[in-house]
Residue, then its C-alpha position, 0 to 999 in steps of 0.5 A: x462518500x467523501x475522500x480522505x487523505x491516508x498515509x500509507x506505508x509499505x515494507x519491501x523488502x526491508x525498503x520502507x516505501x511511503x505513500x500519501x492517497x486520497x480515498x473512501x477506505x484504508x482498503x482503497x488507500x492501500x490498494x492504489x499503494x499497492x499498484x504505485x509501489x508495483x510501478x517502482x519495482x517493475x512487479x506486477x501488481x498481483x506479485x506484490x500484492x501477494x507480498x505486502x498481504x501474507x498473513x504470516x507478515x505484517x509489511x503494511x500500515x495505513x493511518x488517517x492523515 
């Protein structure tokens, strides 16, 4: 499969976080920005994960660049 360059943007508590990944799948984008933004915060990457995907939230988006 041939990569693609994504934008991704994530809500961290109230921090907008922007993140720009090569990837075969919006789920493989968001997933790499999800273990960067991890990094910055000093979270692991299963709390914040756990954050960004609630259901009763929409804290993520990611479109094609």
């Amino acid at each position: 499969m041939k990569k693609k360059r994504f934008k991704v943007v994530i809500n961290w508590s109230g921090e907008v976080h922007e993140f720009y990944r090569h990837a075969t799948s919006v789920d493989q984008a968001l997933r790499h920005s999800i273990r960067a933004l991890a990094r910055q915060v000093g979270y692991t990457t299963k709390f914040v994960k756990d954050y960004v995907m609630d259901e009763g939230h929409q804290r993520w988006e990611v479109t094609d660049e």
